[in-house]
N, C-alpha and C positions, 0 to 999 in steps of 0.2 A: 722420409721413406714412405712410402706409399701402401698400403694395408686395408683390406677388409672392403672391399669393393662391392656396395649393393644391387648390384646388377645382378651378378651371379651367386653371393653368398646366402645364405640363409639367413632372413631374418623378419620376414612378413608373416604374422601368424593368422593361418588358412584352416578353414574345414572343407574334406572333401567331402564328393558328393555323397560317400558309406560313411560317413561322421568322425572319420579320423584326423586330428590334430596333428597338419605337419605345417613346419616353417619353409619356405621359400625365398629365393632372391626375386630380384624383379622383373628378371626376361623371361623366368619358371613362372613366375605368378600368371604373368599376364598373355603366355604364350599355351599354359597349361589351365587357362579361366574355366573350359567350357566343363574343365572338370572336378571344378571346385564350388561347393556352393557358397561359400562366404569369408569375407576377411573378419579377423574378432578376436580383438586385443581385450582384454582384463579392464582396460582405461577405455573408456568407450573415445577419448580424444584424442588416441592413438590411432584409434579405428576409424574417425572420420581424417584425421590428416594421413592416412595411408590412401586412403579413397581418390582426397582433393589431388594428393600425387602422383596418381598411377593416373587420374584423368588430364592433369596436365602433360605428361608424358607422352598419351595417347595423342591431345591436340598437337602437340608439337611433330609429333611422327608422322601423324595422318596430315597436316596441316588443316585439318577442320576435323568433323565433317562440315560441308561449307552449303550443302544443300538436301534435302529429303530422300533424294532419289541416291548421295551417293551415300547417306546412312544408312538406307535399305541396301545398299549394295554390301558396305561392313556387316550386318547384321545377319545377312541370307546364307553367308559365309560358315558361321556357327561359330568360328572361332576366330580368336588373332593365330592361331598353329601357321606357320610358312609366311604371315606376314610381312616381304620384303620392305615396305616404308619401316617398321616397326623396329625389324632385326639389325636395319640399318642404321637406324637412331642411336640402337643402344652397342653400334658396332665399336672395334676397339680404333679402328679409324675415325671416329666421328665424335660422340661424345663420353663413353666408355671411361675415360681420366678422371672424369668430372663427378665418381661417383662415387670415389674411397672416400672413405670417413676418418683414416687418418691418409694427410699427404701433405706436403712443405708446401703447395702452390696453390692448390685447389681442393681443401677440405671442404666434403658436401655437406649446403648450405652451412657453411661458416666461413670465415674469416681468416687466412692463412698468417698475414701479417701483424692480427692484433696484440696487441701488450698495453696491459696496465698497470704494471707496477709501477713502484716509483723505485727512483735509483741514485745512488750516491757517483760524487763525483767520480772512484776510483769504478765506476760499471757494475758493485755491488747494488742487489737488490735492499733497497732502505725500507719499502713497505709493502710487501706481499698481499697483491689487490684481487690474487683467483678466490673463486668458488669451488665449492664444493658440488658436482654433476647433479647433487640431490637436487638441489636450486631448480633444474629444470619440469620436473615433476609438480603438479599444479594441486597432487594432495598430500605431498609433504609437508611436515613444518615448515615454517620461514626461522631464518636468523636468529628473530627473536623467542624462538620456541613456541608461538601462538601452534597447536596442534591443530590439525584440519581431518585428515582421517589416518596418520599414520602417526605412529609415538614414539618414533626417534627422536634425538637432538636435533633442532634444524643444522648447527654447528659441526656434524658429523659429514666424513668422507668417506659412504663405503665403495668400494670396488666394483663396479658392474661391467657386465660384458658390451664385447663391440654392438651388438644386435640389440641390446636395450638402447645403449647411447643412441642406435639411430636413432630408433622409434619414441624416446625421451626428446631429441632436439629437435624432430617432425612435431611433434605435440607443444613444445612450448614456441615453436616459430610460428603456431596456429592461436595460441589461449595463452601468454603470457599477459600477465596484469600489468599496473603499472608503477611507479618508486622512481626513482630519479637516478639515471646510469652514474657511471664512473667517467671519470675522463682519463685519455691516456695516449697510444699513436695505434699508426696503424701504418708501418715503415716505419717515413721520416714526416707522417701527417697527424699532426696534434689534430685529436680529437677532444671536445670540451664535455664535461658534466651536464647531461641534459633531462628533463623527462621524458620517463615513455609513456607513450599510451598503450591503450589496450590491445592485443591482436587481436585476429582481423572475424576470427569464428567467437569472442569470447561472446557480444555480444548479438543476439537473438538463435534461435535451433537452428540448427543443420537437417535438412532431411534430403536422404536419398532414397531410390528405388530399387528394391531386390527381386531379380527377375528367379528366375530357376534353377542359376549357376552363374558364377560371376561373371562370366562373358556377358551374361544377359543384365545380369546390373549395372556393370561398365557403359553397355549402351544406352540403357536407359537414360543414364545420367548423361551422358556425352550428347549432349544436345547440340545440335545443327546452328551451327554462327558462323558470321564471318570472323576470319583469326588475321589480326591486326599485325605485320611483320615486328612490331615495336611490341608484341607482349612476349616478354621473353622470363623465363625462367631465371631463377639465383645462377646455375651455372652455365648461362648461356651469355650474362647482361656483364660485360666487362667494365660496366661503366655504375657497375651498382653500388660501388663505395661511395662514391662524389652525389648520386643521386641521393642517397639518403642524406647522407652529412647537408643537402639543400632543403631537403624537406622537415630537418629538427627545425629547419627559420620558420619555412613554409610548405607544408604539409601538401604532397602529393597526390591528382588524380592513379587509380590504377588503370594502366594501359585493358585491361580486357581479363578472362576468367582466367589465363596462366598464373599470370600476379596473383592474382586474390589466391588460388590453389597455393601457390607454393613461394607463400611472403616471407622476405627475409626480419621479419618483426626485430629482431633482436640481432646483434655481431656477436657471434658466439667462437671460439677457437678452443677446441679439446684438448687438454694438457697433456693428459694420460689417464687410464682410467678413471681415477677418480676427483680431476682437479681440472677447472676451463674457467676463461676466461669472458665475461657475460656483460654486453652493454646494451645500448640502443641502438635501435635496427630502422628501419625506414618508418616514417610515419606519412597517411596516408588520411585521405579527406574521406570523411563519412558518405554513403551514398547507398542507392536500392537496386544493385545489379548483381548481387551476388548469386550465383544461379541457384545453389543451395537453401538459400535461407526463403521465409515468408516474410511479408512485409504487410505492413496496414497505415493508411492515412491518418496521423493526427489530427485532432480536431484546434490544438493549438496554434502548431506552426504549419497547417495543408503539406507535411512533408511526410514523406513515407520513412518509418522505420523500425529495425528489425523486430519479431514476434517474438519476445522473450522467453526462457524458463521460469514460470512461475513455481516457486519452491514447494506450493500447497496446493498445487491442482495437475493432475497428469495432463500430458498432451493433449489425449481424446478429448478431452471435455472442449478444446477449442479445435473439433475438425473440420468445424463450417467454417472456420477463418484461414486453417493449413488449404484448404480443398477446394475454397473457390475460385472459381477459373475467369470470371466473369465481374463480379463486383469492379466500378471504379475506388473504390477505397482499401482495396487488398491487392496484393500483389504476391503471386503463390509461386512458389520454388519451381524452376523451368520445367524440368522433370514431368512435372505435371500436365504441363498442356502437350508436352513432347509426347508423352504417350498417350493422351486423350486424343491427338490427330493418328496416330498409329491405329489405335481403334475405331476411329471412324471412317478411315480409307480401307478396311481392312487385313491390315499385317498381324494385327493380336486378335486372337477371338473373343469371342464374350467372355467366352471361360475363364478367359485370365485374369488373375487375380495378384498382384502384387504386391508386396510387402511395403509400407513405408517404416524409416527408419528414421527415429527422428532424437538427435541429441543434443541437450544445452548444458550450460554451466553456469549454478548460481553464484554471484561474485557481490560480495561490497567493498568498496574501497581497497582492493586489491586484492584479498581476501578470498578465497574459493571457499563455500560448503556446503554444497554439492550440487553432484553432476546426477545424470539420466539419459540412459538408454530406452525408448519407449519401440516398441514396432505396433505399427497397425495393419488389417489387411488393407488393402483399395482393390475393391471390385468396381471394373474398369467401367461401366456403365456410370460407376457413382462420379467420374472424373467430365464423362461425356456429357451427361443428361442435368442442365442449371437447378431443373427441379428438383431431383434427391439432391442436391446439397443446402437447398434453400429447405427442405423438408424439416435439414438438421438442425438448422439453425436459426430461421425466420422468423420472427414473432407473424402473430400470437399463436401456430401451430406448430414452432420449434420444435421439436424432439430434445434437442440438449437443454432448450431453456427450462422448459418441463421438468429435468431431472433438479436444474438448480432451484426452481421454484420448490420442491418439495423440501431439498434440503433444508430453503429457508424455514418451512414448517416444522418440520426434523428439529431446527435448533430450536424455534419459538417452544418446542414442545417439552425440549429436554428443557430450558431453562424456565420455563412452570412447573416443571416438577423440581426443579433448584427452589425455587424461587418456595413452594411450600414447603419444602424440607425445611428451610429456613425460618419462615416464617407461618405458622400452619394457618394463622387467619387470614392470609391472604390481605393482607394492606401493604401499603407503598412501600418498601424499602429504604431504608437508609443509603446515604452514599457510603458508610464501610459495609452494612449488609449487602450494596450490590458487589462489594469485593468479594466476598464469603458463598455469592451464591455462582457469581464468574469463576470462582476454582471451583465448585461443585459441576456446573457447565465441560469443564478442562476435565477435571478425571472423570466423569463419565461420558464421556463426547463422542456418539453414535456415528460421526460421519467419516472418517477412514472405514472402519467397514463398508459403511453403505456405498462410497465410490469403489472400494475396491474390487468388491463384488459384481457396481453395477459392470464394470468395464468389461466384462464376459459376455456381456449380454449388449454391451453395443457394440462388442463383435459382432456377433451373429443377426443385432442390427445390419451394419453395414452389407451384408452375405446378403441380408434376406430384402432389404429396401427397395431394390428395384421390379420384387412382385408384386408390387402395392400397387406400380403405376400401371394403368391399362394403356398400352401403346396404341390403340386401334383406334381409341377417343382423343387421344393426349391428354387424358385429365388422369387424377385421382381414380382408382377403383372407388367403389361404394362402403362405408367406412366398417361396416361387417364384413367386408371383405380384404380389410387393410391386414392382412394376417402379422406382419414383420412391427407393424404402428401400435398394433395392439397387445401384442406380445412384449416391445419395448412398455408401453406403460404398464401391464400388471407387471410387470419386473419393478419397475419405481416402484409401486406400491409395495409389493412383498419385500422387496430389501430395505426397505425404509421401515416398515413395521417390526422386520427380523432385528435390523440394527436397533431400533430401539427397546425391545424385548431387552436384546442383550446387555445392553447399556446400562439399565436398571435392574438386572439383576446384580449388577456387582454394589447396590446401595442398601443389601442385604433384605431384613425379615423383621427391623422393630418396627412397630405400632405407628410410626409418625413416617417411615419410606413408604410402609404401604396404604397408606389414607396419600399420600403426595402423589403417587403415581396413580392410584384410582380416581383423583379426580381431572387425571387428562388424558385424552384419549388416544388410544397404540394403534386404531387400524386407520388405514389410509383409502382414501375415497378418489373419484374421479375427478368432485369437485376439488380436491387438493392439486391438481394436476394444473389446474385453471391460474392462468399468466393474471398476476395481480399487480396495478400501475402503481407503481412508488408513490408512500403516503409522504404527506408536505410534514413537518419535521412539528409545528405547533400540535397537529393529527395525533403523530403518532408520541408523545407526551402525554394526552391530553388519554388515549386509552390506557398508557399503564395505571394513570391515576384510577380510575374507572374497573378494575380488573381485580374482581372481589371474589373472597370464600371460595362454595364449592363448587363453581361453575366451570364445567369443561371447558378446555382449550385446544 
């Protein structure tokens, strides 16, 4: 029986343009865009596979956009409102069936016929092979109770509604990890035990563009290709059973951005609320097309691939690698240069300023703990002009490298004041004394503040960067006049001194913290700023030995 149809029900969680929180179906979402300003799930990997779906949906209705001129023709529009390609798509003659989430023939993106039980000769089930729906959530436990961010039993079945299970089985057809399926049928077609790999977002960020309302971020991201008749959707491709079942041998090119949008990673079929049935899904050959993602050249294998979550550093600190348009060793989310030709032909004005959205998921060995939501602005100049991004990131007058450089001084500083605590005459440490003064390093460790604070201020970096450069000359303004360059580095300096203030106050007021922290020095100079060439490994040995009493550091 057929139920809960996403087209029309309610289940996209939307903010409108006045900041109220309503759920929508998918022909309301996308037909009511110009009046909402964002999609924004609790799981930010709900949030991006809502995105990847509603843009494949779009490709498929529009069949492109296939060229510049007819995206400016969607865009000039204001909305999808009266879109006949679009209303037609989702009409009940066309593919309408294809979108309940339960239905005997055509459960979306799942598997109607699968079964993996095992079964006795008299048709009784022998060994009960479902899951429990939690399974599909990538911050619940697992099986074996390993907790990740939620503290149930992984073992438990609780009850959720139809409108989660979408938005659950959209997020793990996206970041499913990997374990080794079940075997079972699918009809009267034995299916064998196989590994899965990773889906298809787990590995490197997602970033899209948030224009003014999601009309405007839908286009942004809908970037102008040609659309291959052969990239077809889960519920369009009648032949996607057999394809996958070829690709557990030999893993599969994707036909073009529909695929990648809305992969069928796993065979999933929902029992009932709270119990489905969860194998392996199509596997798929690694590659650098993903329009979403950033990419950067290896220096091992010359192959580009994707720009990962790092767990201890936000986004921003690598936006000279998200942002560049130009470099041959990076390769930046389509997104990007699609609106940087928008603003250079004219269709955006200077003004514009766009949101990047940018989300990963940290993962070992199948393992999630944790994900990020990051947003940055992009002032649309910073996307056009090769110079502000090489600003940010180019040795030896990087901007960002500049912040890391201090850090490095930040740590050198805090672990001389470890390092006297521990030892007050200042001689070599022992190999257990360097463990003693490594935890001393750890609980006082100045630099979460200091990033987190700088990140305010390379906002208003990015806002102010483009009035450094004098247009008239093409060069640099005069460096007294760099107002945004200069303002970013008194910021490094003051948060770097404020972080370290803070840091050593929590090592209290006896006699031997404050001789340690007086013999190294809190404020931060210009010279500190200054890019320093990595010392050779006998070098820098050769100074700790050397690094006596009460001499500032």
């Amino acid at each position: 029986m057929a139920e809960f149809n996403l087209i029309d029900e309610e289940w996209i969680p939307c903010i409108t343009l006045d900041g109220r929180n309503k759920e929508f179906g998918i022909q309301d979402t996308l037909l009511k865009a110009h009046e909402l300003r964002e999609i924004c799930d609790d799981s930010p990997l709900v949030t991006v596979a809502i995105h990847r779906l509603l843009l494949a949906i779009l490709y498929r209705a529009f069949q492109g956009p296939t060229s510049m001129r007819q995206w400016k023709e969607f865009f000039a529009s204001g909305s999808f409102y009266g879109n006949k390609s679009l209303t037609d798509y989702l009409a009940k003659d066309k593919w309408y069936d294809r979108f309940f989430l339960f239905d005997d023939d055509y459960p979306f993106m799942q598997i109607a016929k699968l079964d993996l039980n095992e079964y006795k000769d008299d048709g009784k089930i022998k060994k009960d092979n479902s899951d429990g729906l939690m399974r599909l959530l990538r911050e619940a436990p697992d099986k074996k109770g390993r907790i990740l961010f939620d503290h149930r039993v992984g073992t438990e079945r609780p009850e959720y509604e139809p409108k989660q299970i979408a938005r659950m089985i959209l997020a793990a057809q996206s970041y499913a990890g990997t374990g080794v399926a079940s075997g079972g049928k699918i009809g009267d077609q034995v299916i064998s035990p196989s590994p899965c790999q990773f889906a298809t977002c787990v590995k490197g960020l997602c970033l899209w563009l948030q224009g003014e309302n999601l009309f405007q971020t839908l286009m942004f991201n809908l970037v102008h290709i040609p659309i291959d008749p052969n990239d077809l959707p889960p519920w369009e491709d009648s032949n996607i059973i057999k394809s996958a079942e070829r690709s557990w041998k030999n893993p599969i090119p994707f036909t073009g951005p529909i695929q990648r949008f809305t992969p069928l990673s796993r065979f999933i079929r929902v029992l009932d609320r709270r119990s489905m049935f969860f194998t392996n899904g199509m596997k798929t050959n690694a590659d650098a097309d993903d329009p979403m993602k950033a990419y950067t050249r290896t220096t091992d294998t010359d192959q580009f691939a994707p720009i990962e979550l790092n767990k201890d550093k936000a986004a921003w600190r690598d936006a000279h690698a998200l942002f560049s348009l130009t470099s041959t060793t990076r390769k930046p989310p389509a997104c990007l240069n699609h609106v940087a030709r928008l603003f250079q032909d004219g269709t955006l004005p200077k003004s514009a300023q766009p949101l990047a959205n940018i989300v990963g998921l940290a993962a070992s060995q199948g393992k999630s703990f944790l994900w990020r939501h990051e947003r940055l602005p992009v002032p649309i100049a910073l996307l056009s002009d090769v110079n502000l991004v090489e600003r940010l990131g180019k040795d030896p007058d990087g901007l960002l490298p500049i912040a890391e450089q201090v850090a490095n001084v930040l740590h050198s500083r805090t672990t001389g004041i470890a390092r006297f605590i521990r030892i007050p005459n200042g001689r070599e440490p022992s190999k257990n004394e360097w463990g003693d003064i490594n935890s001393i390093v750890q609980d006082i460790n100045p630099h979460p503040a200091y990033w987190a604070r700088l990140e305010e201020h390379f906002f208003d970096l990015l806002e102010n960067l483009p009035g450094d450069w004098d247009e008239t000359t093409g060069y640099w303004k005069p460096p007294d006049q760099q107002i945004a360059t200069q303002t970013w580095r008194d910021a490094i300096k003051h948060e770097a001194k404020r972080a370290l203030e803070e840091s050593v106050r929590t090592l209290g007021t006896t006699a031997r913290a404050i001789s340690a922290v007086a013999r190294v020095e809190m404020d931060f100079s210009d010279s500190n700023l200054m890019l320093q060439p990595p010392k050779a490994k006998t070098v820098k040995q050769k100074s700790k030995s050397t690094r006596k009493g009460g001499k500032k550091i």
